[in-house]
C-alpha positions as CSV (number, residue, x, y, z in Angstrom):
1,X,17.7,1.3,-9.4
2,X,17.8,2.5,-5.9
3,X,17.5,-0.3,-3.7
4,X,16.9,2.2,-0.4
5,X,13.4,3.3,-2.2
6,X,12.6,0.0,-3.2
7,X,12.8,-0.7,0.6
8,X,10.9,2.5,1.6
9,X,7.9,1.3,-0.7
10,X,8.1,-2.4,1.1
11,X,7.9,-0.9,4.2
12,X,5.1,1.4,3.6
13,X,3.3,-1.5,2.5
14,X,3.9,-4.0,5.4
15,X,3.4,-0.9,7.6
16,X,0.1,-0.8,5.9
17,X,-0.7,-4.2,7.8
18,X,-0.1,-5.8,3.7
19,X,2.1,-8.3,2.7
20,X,4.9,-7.3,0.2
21,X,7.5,-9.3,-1.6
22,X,10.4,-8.2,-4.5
23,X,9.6,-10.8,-7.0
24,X,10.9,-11.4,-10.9
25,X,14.4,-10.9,-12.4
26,X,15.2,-7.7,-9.9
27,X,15.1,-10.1,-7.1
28,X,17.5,-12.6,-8.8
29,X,19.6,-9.5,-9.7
30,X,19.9,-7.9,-6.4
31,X,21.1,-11.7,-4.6
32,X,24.1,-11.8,-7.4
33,X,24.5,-8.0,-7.3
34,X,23.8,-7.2,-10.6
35,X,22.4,-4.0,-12.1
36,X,18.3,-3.7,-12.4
37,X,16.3,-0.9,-14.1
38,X,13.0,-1.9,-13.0
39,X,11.3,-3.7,-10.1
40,X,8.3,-6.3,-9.7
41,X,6.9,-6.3,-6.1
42,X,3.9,-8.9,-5.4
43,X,1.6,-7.3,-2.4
44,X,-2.1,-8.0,-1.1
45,X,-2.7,-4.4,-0.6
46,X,-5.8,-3.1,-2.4
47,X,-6.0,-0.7,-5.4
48,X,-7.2,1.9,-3.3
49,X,-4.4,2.1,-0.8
50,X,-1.7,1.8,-3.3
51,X,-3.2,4.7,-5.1
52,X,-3.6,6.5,-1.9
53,X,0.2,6.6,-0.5
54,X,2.0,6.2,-3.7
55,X,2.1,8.7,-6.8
56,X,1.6,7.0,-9.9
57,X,3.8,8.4,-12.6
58,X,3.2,6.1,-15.5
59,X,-0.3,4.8,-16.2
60,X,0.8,2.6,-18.6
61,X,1.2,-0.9,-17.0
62,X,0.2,-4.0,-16.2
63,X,-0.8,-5.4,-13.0
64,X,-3.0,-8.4,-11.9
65,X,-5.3,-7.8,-9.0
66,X,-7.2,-11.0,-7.3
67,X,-9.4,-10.9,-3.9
């Protein structure tokens, strides 16, 4: 995984004015610098503006969504 774009779609989330956090096993692996393949990130940004500034390239998955 690259770390730089997991960074880049942090930012454009907190530059968004939204909260954003790495959270699940890709967070434990990055502190002990181990290898990840997929990344969980945790952010109060609506549906609409995720859709908006990020290209969605696989419909198939899971998310929880809570006002």
């Amino acid at each position: 995984m690259d770390v730089k774009k997991v960074s880049e779609v942090i930012s454009i989330i907190k530059k968004g004015k939204y909260k954003a956090y790495l959270v699940g096993g890709s967070s434990r692996d990055l502190l002990f610098a181990r290898f990840f393949d997929d990344v969980d990130i945790a952010t109060n940004a609506p549906l609409d503006f995720i859709y908006k500034n990020f290209k969605v390239v696989d419909a198939n998955f899971e998310f929880n969504y809570s006002k």
